[in-house]
C-alpha positions in Angstrom: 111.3 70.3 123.0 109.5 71.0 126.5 108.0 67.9 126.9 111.5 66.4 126.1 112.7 68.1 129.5 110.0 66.1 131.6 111.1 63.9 134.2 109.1 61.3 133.0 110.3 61.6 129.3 114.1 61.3 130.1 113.1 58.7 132.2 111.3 56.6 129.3 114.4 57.3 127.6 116.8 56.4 129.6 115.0 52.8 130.3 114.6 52.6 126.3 118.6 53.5 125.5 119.7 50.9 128.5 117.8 48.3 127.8 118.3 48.6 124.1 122.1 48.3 125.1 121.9 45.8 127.3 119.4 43.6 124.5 122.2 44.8 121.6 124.9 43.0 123.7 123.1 40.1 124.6 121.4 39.6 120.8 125.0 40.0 119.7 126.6 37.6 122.2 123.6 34.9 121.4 123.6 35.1 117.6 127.3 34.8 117.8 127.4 31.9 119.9 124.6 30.4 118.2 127.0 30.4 114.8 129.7 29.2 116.8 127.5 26.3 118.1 126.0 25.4 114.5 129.1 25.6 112.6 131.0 23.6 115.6 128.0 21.0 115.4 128.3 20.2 111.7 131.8 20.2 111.5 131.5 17.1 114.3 128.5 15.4 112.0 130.9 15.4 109.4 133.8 14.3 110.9 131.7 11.2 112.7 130.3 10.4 109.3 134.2 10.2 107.8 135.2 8.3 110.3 131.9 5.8 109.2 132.8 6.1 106.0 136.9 5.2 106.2 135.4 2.3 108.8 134.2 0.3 105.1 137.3 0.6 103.5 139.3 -2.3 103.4 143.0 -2.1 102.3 144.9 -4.7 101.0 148.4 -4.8 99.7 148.6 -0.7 99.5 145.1 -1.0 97.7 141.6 -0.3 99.2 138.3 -1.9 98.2 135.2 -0.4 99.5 133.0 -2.6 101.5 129.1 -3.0 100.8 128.4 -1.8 104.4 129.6 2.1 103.2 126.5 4.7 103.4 124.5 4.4 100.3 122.6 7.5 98.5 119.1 6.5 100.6 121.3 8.5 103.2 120.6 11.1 102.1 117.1 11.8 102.4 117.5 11.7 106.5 116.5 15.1 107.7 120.0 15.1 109.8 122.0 14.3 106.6 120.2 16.8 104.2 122.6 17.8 101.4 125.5 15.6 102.6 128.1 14.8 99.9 130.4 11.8 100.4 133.4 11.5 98.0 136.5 8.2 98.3 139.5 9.8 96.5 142.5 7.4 95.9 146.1 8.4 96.7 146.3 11.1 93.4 142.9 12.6 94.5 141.1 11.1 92.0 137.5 10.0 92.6 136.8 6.2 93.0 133.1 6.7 94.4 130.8 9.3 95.2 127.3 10.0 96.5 125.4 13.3 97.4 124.7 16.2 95.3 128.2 17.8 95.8 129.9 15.2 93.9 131.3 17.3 91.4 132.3 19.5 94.0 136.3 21.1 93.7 138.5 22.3 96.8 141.2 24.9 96.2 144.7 23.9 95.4 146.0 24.6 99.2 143.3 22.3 100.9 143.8 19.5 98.5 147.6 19.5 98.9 146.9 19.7 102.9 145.1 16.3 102.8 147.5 15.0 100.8 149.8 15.4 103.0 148.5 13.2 105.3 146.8 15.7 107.3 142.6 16.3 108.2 140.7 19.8 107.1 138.0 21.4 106.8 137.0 24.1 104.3 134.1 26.1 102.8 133.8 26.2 99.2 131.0 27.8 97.1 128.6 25.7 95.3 128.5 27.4 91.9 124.9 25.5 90.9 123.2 26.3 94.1 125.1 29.7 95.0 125.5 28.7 98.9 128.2 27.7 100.6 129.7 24.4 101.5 131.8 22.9 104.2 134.2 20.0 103.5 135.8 17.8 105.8 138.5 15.6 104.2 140.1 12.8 105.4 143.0 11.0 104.8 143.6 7.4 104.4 146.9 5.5 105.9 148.2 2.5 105.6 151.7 1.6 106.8 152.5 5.4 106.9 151.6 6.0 102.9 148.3 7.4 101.8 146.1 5.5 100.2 143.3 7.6 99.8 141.3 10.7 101.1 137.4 10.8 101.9 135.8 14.0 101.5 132.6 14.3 103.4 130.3 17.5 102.5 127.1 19.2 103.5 125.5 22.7 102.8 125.6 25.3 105.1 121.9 26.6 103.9 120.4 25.2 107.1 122.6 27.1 109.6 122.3 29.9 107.3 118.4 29.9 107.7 118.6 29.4 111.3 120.7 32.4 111.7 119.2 34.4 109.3 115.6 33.6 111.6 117.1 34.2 114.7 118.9 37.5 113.2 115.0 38.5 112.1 113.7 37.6 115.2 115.9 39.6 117.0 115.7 43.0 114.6 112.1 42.6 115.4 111.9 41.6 119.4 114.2 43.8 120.2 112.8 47.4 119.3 109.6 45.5 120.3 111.0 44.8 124.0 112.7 48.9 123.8 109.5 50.4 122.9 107.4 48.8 125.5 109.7 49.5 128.2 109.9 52.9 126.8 106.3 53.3 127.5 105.8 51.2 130.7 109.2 53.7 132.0 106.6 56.2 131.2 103.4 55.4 132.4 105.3 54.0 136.1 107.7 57.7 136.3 103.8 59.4 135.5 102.3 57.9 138.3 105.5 58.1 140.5 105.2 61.9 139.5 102.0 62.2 140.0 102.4 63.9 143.8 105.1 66.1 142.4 102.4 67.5 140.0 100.4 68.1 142.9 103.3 69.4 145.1 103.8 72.0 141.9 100.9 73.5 141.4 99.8 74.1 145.7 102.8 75.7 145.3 102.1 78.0 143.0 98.9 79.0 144.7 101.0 79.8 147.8 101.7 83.4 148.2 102.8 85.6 151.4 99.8 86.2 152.2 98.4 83.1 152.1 100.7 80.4 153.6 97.1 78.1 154.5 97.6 75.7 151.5 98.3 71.9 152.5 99.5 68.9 150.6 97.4 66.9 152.7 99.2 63.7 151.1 98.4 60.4 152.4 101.0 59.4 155.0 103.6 57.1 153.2 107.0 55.8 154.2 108.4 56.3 150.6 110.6 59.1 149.5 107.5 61.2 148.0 105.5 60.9 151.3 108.2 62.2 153.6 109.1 64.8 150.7 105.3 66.0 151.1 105.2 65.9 154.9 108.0 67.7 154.7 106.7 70.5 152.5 104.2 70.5 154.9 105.7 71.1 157.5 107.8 73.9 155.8 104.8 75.6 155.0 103.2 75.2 158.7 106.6 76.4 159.8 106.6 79.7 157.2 102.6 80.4 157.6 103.6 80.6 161.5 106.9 82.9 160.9 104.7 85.4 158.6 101.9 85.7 161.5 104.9 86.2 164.0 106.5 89.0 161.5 103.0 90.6 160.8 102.0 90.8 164.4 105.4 92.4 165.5 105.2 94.8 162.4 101.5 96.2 164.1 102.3 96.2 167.6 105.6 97.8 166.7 104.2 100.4 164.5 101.5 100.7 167.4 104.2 101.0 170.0 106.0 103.7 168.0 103.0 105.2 167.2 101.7 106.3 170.9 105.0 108.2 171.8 104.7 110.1 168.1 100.5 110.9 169.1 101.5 111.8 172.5 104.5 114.2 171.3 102.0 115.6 168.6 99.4 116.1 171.2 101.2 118.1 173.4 102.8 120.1 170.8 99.0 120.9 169.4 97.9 122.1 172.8 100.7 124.3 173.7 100.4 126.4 170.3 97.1 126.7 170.8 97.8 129.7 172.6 100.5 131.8 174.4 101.8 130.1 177.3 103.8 130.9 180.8 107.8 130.0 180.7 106.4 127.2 183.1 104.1 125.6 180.9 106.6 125.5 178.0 109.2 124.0 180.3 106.5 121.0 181.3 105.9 120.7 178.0 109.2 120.1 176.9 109.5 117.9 180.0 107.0 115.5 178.6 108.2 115.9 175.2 111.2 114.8 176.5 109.8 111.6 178.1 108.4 110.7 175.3 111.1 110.9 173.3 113.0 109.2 175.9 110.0 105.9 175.7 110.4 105.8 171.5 114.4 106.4 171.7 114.4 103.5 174.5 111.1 101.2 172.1 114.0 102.0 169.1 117.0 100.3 170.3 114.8 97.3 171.7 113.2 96.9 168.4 117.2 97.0 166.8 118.7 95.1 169.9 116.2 92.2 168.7 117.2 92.4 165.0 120.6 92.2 165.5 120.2 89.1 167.9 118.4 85.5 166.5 120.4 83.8 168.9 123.8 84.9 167.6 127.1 85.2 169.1 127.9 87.5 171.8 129.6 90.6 170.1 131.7 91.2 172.8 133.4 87.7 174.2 135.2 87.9 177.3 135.4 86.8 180.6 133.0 87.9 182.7 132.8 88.2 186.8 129.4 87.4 187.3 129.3 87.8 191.4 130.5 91.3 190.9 127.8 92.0 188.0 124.6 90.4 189.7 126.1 93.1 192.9 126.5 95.7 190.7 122.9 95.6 189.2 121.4 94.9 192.4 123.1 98.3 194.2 121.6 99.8 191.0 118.1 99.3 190.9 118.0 98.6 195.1 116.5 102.9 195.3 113.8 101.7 192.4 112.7 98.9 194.6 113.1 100.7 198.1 111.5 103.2 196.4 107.9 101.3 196.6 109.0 100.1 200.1 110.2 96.6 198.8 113.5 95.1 199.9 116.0 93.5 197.1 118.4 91.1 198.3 120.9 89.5 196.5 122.9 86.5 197.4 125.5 84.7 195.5 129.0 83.1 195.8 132.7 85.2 194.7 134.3 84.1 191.9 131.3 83.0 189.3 132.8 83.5 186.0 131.5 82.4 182.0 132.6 83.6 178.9 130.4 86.2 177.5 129.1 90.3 177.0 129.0 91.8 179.8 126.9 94.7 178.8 124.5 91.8 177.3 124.4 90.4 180.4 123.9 93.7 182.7 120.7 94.2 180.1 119.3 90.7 180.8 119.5 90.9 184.4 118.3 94.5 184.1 115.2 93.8 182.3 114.4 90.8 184.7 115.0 92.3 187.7 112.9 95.4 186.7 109.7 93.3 185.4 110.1 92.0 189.3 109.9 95.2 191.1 107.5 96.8 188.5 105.0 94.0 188.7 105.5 93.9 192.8 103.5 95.7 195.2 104.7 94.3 198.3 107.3 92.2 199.8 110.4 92.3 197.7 112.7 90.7 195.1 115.4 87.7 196.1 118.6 87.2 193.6 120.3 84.2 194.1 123.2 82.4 191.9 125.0 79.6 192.5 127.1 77.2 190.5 125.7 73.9 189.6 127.9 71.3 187.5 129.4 72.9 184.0 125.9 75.6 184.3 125.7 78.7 186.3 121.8 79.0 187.7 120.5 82.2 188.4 117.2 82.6 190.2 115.2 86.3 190.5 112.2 85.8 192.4 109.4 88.2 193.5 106.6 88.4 195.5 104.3 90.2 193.1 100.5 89.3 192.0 102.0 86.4 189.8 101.5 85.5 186.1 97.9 83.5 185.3 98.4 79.9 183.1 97.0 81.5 180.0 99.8 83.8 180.0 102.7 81.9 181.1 103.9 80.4 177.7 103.5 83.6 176.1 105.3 86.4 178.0 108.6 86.3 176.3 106.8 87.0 173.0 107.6 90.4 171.5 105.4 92.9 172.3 103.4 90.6 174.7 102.2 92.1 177.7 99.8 90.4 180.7 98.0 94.2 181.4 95.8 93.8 178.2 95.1 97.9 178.7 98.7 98.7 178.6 98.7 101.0 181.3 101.9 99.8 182.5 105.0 101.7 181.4 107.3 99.3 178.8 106.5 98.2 175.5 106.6 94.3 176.0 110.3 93.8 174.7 112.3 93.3 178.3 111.6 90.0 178.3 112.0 88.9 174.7 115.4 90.8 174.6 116.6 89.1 177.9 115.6 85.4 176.3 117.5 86.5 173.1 120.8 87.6 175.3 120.3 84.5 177.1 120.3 82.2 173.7 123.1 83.9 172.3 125.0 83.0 175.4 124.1 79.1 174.9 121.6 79.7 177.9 118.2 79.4 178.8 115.4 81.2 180.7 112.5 79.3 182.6 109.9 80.5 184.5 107.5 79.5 187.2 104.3 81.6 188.6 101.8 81.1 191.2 98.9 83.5 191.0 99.0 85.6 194.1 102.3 84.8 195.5 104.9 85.4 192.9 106.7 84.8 189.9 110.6 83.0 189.9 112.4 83.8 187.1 115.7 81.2 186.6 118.2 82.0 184.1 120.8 79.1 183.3 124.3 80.0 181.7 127.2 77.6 180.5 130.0 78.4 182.8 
């Protein structure tokens, strides 16, 4: 019963059951017309051969003598003429002359009175002596409007039988012949037309989570299984490179999360180590406090970046974008002026898109902060300005700059350029502000020169 369920099996079959349909149909239609075209034959050879026949009569005075020319019994032994009966009957249907072996040969009741009438049939009678079957053609003979006589011409239907019956043979035989071979060629071409799906099968079964390596490796073909494996290739490619992406964020998050917990734990060893002043509890809580702050802050980064994936904004409204780039300039303008750098921002009134606004404080947050964190001298420039059905925002710096090797990776999560991490942040700023950006149908670029800064330019649909 399984290996009924194969592809290749109810393929086979289903060849085998339509063509044995399709060779039923035409076998039928051909015997069929073959009996048609047989019986329509003979009943024309004997119909000629009356006409022959009542050509040597000669009738005279209501009486008809036959002539010498009428068809004798060497007739007969023509291949064309085999078993063919000819009978003269006069006006009663009484027999005059006859020749053939039909000759004591009797029609029914209704066919004789039929011809006697004046009128031609044809009719198949059974030959008792020979158990086959006959056709009779009878003919009548007129002169003046009365009948003079009838001539019956006859011939067995044994031939036609014997052709049919062969052709009926060959066709019970030739045609399960024909079924079964295309039942078996259906299988062996599905097989080989399988083949790669075999293959596809079992790689597939040696593919597990932790090892997404395994390739098709198919030669490259412009037929439905070759782009099916380059496909599946490229799934897996695709997968194997999500999996590193997931397993790398799961370690540097649990490392992340990890150095505020050691810290906290840390400080909380020292301080019971012994009896301490009111002002070394109070530091102590201080810093237990900042780091709770840093894993409270790593927290809702880590589920600010699992709720995103590029999805809508959850707030959608209409947002004054002049007022908001001001806003978060004023804000972080102490941070900056703080380490003796000057933040300017300049943009036009009335720059609006649809959007979060909170989202979009974050984004410009985060970028903005990266700038003066990573900037020792000179400042940060914010500019915006409105450019076609696209809203461009530009936050540049004049900070050490970002090196090429790092450049396509900084908005990875957890991906930082100070390979000691002896920054502050945990990497995320940027990933979150790209993920904000996507959800808004933006886009973030970047540009960096080593040594004289780094532009940042976000692009928003108005």
């Amino acid at each position: 019963m399984l290996k009924l369920k194969t592809l290749r099996v109810r393929f086979a079959l289903w060849v085998a059951g339509l063509l044995l349909a399709v060779l039923a149909v035409f076998g039928a239609f051909v015997y069929v017309d073959m009996a048609q075209g047989l019986s329509a034959s003979m009943d024309d050879a004997l119909r000629m051969n009356a006409l022959q026949t009542a050509g040597a009569v000669n009738i005279e005075n209501g009486q008809f003598n036959l002539s010498d020319s009428m068809p004798d019994n060497s007739a007969s032994s023509d291949p064309g003429l085999h078993g063919l009966t000819i009978r003269v009957l006069d006006g009663t249907g009484k027999v005059i002359q006859s020749m053939g072996p039909y000759q004591t040969l009797s029609l029914t009741t209704e066919s004789l009175a039929v011809v006697l009438q004046g009128q031609p049939s044809f009719a198949t009678v059974p030959d008792l002596s020979s158990g086959g079957l006959v056709r009779v053609y009878s003919d009548p003979i007129v002169d003046n409007g009365h009948l003079v006589g009838v001539v019956q011409v006859a011939q067995s239907l044994g031939s036609i039988t014997q052709t049919l019956n062969r052709l009926l043979v060959a066709l019970l035989v030739g045609v399960p012949a024909l079924v079964l071979a295309a039942a078996f060629g259906g299988y062996l071409l599905a097989a080989r037309a399988l083949k790669p799906v075999d293959h596809i099968t079992r790689t597939a079964r040696r593919i597990s989570a932790q090892d997404l390596s395994a390739r098709l490796n198919f030669p490259a073909t412009d037929d439905e299984l070759g782009r099916l494996a380059a496909t599946f290739d490229s799934m897996l490619a695709r997968l194997d490179q999500a999996f590193q992406r997931e397993r790398q964020f799961t370690s540097d998050a649990s490392h992340e999360l990890r150095t505020p917990l050691t810290a906290m734990q840390a400080i909380l060893s020292v301080v019971r180590e012994e009896r301490r002043t009111p002002d070394d509890y109070e530091q102590a809580l201080d810093d237990i406090a900042e780091e709770a702050n840093r894993l409270r802050s790593l927290v809702e980064s880590l589920l600010r970046l699992a709720r995103g994936g590029g999805h809508q904004p959850a707030v959608c409204g209409k947002v004054d974008l002049s007022s908001l780039l001001r806003d978060v300039a004023d804000s972080l303008r102490p941070l900056a002026e703080a380490k003796g750098l000057t933040l300017t921002c300049t943009t036009p009134d009335d720059l609006e898109l649809m959007g979060d606004g909170d989202d979009l404080i974050r984004l410009f947050v985060n970028l903005i902060d990266n700038a003066v964190k990573y900037t020792e001298h000179g400042g940060v420039d914010i500019k915006a300005l409105s450019v076609g059905d696209s809203l461009n925002i530009t936050i540049a710096d004049t900070g050490s700059g970002i090196s090429a090797q790092h450049l396509p990776h900084i908005f990875d999560r957890f991906y930082r350029v100070d390979a000691s991490r002896t920054s502050p942040g945990a990497g995320l700023g940027l990933a979150i502000a790209l993920d904000i950006a996507r959800a808004h149908g933006g886009t973030i670029g970047v540009s960096s020169v080593e040594c004289s800064g780094t532009t940042f330019t976000v692009h928003l649909p108005c």
